[in-house]
C-alpha positions in Angstrom: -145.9 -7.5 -42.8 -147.9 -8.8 -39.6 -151.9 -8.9 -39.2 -153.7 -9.8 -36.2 -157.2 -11.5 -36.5 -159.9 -10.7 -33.8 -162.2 -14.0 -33.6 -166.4 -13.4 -32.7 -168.6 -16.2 -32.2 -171.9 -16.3 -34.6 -174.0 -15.1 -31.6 -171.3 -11.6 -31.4 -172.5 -11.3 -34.6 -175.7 -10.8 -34.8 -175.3 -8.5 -32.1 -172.4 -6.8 -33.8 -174.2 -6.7 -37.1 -176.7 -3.9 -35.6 -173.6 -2.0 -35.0 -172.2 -2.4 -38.2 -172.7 1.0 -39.7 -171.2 2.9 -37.0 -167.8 1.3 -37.4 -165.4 3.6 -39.0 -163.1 2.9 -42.0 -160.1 3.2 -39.5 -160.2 1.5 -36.6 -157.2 3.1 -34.2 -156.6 1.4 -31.1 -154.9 3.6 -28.6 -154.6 1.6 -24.8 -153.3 -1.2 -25.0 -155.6 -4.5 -25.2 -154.6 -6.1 -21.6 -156.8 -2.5 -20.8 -159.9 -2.9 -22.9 -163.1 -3.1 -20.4 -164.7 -6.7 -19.9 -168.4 -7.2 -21.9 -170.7 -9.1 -19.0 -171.0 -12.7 -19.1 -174.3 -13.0 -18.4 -175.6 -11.9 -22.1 -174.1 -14.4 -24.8 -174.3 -11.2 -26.8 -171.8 -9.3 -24.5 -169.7 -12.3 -23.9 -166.0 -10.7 -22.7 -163.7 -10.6 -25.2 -160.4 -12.8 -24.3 -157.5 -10.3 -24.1 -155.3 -13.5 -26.0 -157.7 -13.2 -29.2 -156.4 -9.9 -29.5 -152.7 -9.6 -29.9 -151.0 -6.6 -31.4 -147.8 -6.3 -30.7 -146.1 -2.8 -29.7 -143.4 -3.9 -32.9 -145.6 -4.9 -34.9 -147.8 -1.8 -35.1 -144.3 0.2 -35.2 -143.0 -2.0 -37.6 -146.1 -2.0 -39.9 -148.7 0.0 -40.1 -151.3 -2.1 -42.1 -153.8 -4.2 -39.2 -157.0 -6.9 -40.6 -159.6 -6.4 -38.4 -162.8 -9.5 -38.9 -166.1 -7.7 -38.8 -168.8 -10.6 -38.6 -170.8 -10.0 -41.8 -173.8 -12.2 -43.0 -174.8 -16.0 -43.1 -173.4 -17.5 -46.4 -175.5 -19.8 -48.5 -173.2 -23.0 -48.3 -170.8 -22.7 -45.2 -170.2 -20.6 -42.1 -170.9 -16.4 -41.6 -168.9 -14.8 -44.1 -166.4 -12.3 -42.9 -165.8 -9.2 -44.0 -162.4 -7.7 -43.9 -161.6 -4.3 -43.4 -157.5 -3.2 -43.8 -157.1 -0.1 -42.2 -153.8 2.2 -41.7 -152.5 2.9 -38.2 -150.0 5.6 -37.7 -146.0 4.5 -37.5 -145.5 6.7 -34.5 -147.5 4.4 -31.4 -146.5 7.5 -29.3 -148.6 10.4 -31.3 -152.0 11.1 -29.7 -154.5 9.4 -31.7 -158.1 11.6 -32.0 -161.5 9.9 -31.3 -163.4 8.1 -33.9 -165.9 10.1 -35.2 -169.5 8.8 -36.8 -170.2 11.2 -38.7 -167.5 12.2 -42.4 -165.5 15.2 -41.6 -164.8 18.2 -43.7 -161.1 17.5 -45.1 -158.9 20.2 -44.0 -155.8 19.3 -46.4 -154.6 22.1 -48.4 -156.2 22.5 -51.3 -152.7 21.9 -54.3 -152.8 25.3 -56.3 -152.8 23.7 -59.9 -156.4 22.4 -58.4 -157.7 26.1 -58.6 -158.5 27.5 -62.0 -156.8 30.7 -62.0 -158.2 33.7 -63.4 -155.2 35.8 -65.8 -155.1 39.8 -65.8 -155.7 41.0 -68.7 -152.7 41.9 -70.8 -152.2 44.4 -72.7 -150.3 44.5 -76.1 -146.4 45.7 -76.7 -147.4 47.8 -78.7 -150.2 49.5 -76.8 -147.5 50.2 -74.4 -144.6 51.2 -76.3 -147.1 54.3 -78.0 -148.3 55.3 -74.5 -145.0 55.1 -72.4 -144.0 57.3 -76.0 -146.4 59.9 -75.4 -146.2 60.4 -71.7 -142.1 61.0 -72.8 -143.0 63.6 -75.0 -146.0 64.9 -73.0 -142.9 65.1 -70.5 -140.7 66.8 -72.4 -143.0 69.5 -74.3 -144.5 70.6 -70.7 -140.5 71.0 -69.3 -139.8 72.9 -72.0 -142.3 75.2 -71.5 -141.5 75.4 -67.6 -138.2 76.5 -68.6 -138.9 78.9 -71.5 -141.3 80.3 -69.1 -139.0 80.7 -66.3 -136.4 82.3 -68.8 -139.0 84.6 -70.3 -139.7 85.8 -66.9 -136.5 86.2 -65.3 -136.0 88.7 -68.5 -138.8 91.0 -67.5 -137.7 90.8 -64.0 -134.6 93.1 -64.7 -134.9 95.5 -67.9 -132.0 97.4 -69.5 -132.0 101.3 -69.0 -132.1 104.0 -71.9 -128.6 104.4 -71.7 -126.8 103.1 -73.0 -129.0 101.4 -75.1 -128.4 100.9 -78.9 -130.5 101.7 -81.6 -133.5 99.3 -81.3 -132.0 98.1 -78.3 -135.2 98.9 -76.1 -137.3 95.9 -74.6 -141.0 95.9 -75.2 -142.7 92.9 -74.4 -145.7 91.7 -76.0 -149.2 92.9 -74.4 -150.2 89.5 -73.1 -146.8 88.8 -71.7 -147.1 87.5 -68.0 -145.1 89.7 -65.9 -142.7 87.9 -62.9 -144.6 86.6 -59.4 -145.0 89.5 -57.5 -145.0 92.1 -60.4 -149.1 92.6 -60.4 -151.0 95.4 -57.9 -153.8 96.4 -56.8 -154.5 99.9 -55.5 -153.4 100.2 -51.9 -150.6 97.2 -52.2 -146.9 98.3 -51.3 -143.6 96.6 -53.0 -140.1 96.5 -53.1 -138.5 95.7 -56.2 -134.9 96.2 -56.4 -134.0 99.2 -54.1 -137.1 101.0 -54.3 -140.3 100.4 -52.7 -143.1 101.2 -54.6 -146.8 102.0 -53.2 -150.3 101.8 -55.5 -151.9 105.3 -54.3 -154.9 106.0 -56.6 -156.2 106.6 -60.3 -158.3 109.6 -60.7 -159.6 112.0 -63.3 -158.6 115.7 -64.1 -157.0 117.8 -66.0 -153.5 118.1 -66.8 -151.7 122.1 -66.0 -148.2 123.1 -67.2 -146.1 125.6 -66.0 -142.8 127.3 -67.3 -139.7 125.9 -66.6 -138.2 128.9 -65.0 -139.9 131.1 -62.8 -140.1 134.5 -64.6 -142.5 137.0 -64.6 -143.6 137.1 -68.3 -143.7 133.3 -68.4 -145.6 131.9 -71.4 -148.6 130.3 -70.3 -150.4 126.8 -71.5 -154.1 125.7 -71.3 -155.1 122.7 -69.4 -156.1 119.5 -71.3 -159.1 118.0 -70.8 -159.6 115.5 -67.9 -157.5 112.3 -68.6 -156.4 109.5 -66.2 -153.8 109.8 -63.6 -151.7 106.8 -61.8 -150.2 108.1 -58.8 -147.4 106.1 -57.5 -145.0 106.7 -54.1 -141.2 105.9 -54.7 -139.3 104.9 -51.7 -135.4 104.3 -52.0 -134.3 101.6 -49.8 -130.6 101.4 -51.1 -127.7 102.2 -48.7 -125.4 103.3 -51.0 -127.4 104.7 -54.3 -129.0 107.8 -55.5 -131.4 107.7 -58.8 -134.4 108.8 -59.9 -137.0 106.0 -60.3 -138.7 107.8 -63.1 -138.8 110.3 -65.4 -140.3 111.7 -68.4 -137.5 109.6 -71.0 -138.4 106.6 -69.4 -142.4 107.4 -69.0 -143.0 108.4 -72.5 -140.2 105.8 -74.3 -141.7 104.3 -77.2 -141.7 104.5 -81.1 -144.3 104.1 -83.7 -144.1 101.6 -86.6 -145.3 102.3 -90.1 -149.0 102.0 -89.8 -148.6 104.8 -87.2 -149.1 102.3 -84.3 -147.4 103.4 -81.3 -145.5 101.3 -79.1 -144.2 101.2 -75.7 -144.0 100.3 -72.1 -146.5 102.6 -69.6 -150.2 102.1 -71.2 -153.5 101.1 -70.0 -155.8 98.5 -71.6 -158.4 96.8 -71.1 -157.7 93.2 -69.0 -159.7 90.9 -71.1 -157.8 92.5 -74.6 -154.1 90.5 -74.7 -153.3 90.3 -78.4 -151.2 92.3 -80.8 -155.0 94.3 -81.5 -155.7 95.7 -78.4 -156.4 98.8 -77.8 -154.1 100.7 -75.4 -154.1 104.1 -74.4 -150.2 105.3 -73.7 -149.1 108.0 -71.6 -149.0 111.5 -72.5 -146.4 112.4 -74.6 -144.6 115.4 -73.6 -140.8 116.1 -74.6 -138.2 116.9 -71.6 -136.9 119.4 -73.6 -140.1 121.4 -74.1 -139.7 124.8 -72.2 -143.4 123.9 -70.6 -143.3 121.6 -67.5 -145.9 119.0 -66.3 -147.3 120.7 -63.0 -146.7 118.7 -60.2 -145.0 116.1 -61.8 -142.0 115.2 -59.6 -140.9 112.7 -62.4 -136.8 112.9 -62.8 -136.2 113.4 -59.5 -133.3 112.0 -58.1 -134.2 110.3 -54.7 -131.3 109.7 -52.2 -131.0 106.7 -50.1 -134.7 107.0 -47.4 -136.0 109.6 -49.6 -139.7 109.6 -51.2 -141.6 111.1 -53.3 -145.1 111.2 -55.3 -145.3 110.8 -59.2 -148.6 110.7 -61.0 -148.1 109.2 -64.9 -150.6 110.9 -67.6 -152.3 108.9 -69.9 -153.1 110.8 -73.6 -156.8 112.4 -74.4 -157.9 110.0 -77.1 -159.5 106.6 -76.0 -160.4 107.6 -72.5 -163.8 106.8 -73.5 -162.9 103.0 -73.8 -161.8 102.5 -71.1 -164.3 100.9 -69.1 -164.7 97.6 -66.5 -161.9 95.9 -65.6 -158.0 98.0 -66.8 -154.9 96.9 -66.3 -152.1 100.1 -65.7 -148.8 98.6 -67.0 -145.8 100.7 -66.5 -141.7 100.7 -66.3 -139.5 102.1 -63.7 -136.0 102.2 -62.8 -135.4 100.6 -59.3 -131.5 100.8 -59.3 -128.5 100.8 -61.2 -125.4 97.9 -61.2 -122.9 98.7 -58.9 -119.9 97.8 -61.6 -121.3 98.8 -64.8 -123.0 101.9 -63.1 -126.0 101.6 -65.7 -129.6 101.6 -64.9 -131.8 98.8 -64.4 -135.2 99.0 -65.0 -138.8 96.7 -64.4 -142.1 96.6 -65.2 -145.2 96.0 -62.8 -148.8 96.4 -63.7 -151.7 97.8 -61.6 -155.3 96.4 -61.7 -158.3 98.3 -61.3 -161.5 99.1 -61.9 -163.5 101.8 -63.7 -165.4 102.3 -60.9 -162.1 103.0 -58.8 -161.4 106.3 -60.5 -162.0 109.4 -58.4 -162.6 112.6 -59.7 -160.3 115.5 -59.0 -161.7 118.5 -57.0 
């Protein structure tokens, strides 16, 4: 290691010693010394500096990068000014661009080392927090796709219904009263459908009386009283098939039902109140009247047999009893036969349901 030693006469250094604060830790000399500018001679404090009392060599500095520098400090007791001796670090590359000295500390822009920074940990949560909740969301999972499905299945069912024949015994499909019926399978009055091959239009409900008429056109035909006013749903059938002819309802398939042993009727065309789903409810079926009896509905085109752009207009019946009840907000459910398979040649049947309003029902003339 090399170290050069810059030599100032006691009169320097009383001059110097004013200046003594503002020389930094780390001296860096960047021109060379042959260039430093001359002090003027006529002021013993600015004596010029002999370029010879300064000698740093270009491989020594390259060599080592460790430089004493004398800075005149005070008088001693005993003996001659005192010394003091700063060591400062050059850099090993002479060809870098060295900054300015600065007098006043700057900020240090180092990075700062990462184990320096207290870090903050997320909280954790237990195993066995996590294991019970990822276990419920699985079986919340599950239960809801189950009911997706078993929904989906329940309503593909009702979408396509078996036909009286050729039904076995207890073979008939009656779904419960709160059952929801396939998309597209609820009406209002006015709305126009196709289901199957037959497009069905929501005329009216109105009020009136119900006339018969004999079934053959004789001149001492019996003759039948007219029931009270009772509720009529009249409904347009359209068939839009190419190739098939049926009837989209009749009086087997309007009136279809059985009752169980407390005398509670069951079936598939009734009207009940929207709010009342359960097993209780109070429905009101339609009228029962046997295809066999000799006295015909009047007007009822029901068991026609519509051929492929044909129409017609079929009002269903509801019984007497329970009119009275039915009041606000109804819902019309009824079942209809809106082809037949081309293979088996059997009927297939649907239900829709119609909702209305009390205040909906006109009054026949």
């Amino acid at each position: 290691m090399s170290s050069d030693t810059l030599s100032v006469d006691p009169e320097s250094a009383r001059d110097l010693e004013g200046h003594q604060g503002e020389l930094s830790e780390t001296m860096l000399i960047s021109p060379p010394a042959t260039d430093l500018p001359q002090l003027s001679s006529d002021d013993p404090g600015d004596s010029p500096i002999d370029p010879g009392s300064v000698s740093v060599l270009d491989e020594d500095v390259a060599s080592d990068s460790a430089v004493t520098i004398v800075n005149p400090g005070f008088q001693g007791a005993d003996g001659p000014p005192v010394h003091e001796f700063i060591q400062s670090s050059l850099p090993t590359n002479p060809t870098a661009p060295v900054p300015a000295a600065s007098h006043s500390p700057q900020p240090s822009t180092a990075p700062i080392s990462a184990s320096s920074v207290d870090r903050v940990s997320p909280p954790s949560v237990s195993r066995t927090l996590f294991i019970l909740v990822a276990s419920y969301a699985s079986a919340l999972t599950i239960f809801l796709g189950y009911l997706w499905i078993s929904d989906g299945l329940l309503r593909s069912r009702l979408e396509s219904l078996p036909d009286l024949q050729p039904l076995r015994e207890n073979e008939f499909t009656i779904p419960k009263i709160g059952e929801t019926l396939p998309w597209g399978h609820t009406l209002k009055l006015g709305d126009i459908r196709r289901f199957g091959n037959v497009n069905v239009k929501v005329l009216r409900v109105s009020r009136g009386p119900v006339e018969f008429e004999y079934f053959q056109k004789v001149a001492d035909a019996p003759d039948r009283k007219p029931t009270p006013p009772v509720l009529k749903l009249w409904l347009e059938f359209e068939n839009v098939s190419q190739d098939q002819a049926f009837a989209p309802l009749d009086l087997r398939l309007m009136t279809n039902g059985y009752f169980d042993d407390n005398l509670r009727r069951h079936g598939n065309t009734f009207v009940r109140n929207r709010l009342e789903t359960g097993e209780d409810a109070q429905l009101t079926f339609a009228m029962s009247h046997s295809p066999d009896d000799s006295m015909d509905i009047k007007g009822l085109e029901a068991g026609r047999i519509l051929k492929p752009s044909e129409k017609c207009v079929v009002f269903i019946p509801l019984e007497e009893a329970g009119l009275d009840l039915l009041q606000g907000e109804l819902v019309w459910r009824v079942q209809f036969r809106k082809g037949f398979h081309p293979e088996s040649m059997h009927g297939v049947t649907t239900l829709i349901e119609v909702e209305f309003h009390s205040d909906d029902i006109r009054k026949e003339s």
